[in-house]
N, CA, C and O atoms as a GROMACS GRO file, in nm:
protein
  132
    1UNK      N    1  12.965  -6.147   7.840
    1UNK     CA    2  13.064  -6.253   7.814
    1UNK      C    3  13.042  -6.374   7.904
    1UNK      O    4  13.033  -6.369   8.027
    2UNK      N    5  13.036  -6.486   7.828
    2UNK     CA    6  13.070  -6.597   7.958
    2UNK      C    7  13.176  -6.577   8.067
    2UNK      O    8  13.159  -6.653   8.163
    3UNK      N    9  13.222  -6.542   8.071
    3UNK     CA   10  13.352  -6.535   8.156
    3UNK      C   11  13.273  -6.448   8.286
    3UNK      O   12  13.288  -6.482   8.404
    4UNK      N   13  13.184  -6.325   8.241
    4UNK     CA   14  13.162  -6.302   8.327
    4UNK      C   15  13.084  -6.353   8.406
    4UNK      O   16  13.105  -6.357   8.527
    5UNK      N   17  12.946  -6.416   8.329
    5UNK     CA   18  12.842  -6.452   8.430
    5UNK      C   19  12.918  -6.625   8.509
    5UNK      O   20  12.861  -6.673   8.607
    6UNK      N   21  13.024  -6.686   8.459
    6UNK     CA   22  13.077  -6.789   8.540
    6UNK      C   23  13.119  -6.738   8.631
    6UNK      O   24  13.091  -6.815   8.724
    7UNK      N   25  13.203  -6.603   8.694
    7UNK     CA   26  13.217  -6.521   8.794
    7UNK      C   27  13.102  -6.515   8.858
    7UNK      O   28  13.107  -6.583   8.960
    8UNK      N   29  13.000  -6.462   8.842
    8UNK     CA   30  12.879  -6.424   8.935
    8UNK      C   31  12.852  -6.595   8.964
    8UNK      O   32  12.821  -6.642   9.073
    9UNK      N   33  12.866  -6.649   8.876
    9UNK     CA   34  12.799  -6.794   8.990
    9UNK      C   35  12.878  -6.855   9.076
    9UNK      O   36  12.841  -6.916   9.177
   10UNK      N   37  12.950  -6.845   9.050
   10UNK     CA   38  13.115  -6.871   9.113
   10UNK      C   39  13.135  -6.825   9.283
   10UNK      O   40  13.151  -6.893   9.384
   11UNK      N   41  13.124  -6.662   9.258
   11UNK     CA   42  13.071  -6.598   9.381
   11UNK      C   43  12.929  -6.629   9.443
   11UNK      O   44  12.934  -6.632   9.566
   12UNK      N   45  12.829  -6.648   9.402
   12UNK     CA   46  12.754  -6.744   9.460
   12UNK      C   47  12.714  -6.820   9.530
   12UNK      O   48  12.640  -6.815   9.628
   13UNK      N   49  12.777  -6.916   9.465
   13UNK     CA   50  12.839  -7.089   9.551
   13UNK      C   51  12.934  -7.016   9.660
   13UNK      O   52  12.896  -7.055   9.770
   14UNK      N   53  13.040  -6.927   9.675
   14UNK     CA   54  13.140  -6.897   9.766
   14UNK      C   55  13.038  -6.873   9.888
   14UNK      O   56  13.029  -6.924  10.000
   15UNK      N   57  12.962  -6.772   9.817
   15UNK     CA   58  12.829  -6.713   9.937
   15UNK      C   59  12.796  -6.800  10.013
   15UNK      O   60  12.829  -6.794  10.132
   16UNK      N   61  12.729  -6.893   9.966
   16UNK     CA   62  12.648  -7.023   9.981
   16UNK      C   63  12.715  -7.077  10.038
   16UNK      O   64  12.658  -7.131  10.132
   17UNK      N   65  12.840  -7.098  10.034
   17UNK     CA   66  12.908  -7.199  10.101
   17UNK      C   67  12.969  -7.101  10.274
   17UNK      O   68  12.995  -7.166  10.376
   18UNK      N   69  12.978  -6.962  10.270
   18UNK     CA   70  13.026  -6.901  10.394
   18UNK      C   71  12.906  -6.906  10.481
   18UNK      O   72  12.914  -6.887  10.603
   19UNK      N   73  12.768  -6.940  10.402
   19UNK     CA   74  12.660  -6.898  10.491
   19UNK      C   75  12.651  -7.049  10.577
   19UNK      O   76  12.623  -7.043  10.696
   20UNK      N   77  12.671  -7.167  10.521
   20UNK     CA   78  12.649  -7.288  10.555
   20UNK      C   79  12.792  -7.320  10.675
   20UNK      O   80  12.787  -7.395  10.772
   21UNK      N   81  12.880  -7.260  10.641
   21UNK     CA   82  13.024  -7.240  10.750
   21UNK      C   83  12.980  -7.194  10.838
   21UNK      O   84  13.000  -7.253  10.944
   22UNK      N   85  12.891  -7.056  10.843
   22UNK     CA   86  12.878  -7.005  10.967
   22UNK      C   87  12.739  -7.070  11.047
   22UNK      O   88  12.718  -7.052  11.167
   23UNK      N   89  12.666  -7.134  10.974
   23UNK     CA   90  12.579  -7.205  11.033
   23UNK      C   91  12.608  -7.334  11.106
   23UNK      O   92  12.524  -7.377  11.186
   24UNK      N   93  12.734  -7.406  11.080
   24UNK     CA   94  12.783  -7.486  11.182
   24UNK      C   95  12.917  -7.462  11.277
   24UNK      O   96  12.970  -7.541  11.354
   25UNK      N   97  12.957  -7.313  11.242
   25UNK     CA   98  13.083  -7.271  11.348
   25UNK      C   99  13.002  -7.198  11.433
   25UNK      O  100  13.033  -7.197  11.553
   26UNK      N  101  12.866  -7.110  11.381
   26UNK     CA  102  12.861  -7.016  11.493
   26UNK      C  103  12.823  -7.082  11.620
   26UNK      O  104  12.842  -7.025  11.728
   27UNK      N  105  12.756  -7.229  11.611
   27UNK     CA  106  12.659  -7.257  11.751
   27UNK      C  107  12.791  -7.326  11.797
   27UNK      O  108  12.816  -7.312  11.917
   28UNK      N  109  12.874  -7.393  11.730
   28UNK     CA  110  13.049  -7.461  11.779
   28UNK      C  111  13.093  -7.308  11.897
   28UNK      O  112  13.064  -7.300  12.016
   29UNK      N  113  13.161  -7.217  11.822
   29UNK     CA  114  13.186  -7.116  11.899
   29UNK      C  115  13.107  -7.086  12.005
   29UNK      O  116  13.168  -7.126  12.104
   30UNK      N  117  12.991  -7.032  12.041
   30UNK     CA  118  12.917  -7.041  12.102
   30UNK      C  119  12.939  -7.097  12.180
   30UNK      O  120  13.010  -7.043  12.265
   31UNK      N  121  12.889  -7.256  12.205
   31UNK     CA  122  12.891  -7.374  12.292
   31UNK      C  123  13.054  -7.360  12.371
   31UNK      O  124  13.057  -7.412  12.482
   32UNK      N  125  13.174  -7.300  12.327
   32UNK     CA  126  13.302  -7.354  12.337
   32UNK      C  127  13.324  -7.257  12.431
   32UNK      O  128  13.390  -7.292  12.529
   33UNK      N  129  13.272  -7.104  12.424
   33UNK     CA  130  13.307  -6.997  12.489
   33UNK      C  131  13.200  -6.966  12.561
   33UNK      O  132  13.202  -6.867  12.634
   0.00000   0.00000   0.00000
């Protein structure tokens, strides 16, 4: 169904987007503590 594979891309992009978060909080944190 469409419905589903717009889910899998959906989750995806979420991925994509936590991996790029932690690539500019982790060295922030880091540096702070």
């Amino acid at each position: 169904p469409e419905r589903f594979t717009n889910r899998i891309e959906v989750a995806g992009l979420y991925w994509h987007f936590v991996d790029l978060v932690w690539i500019f909080l982790f060295p922030i944190l880091y540096l702070l503590n």
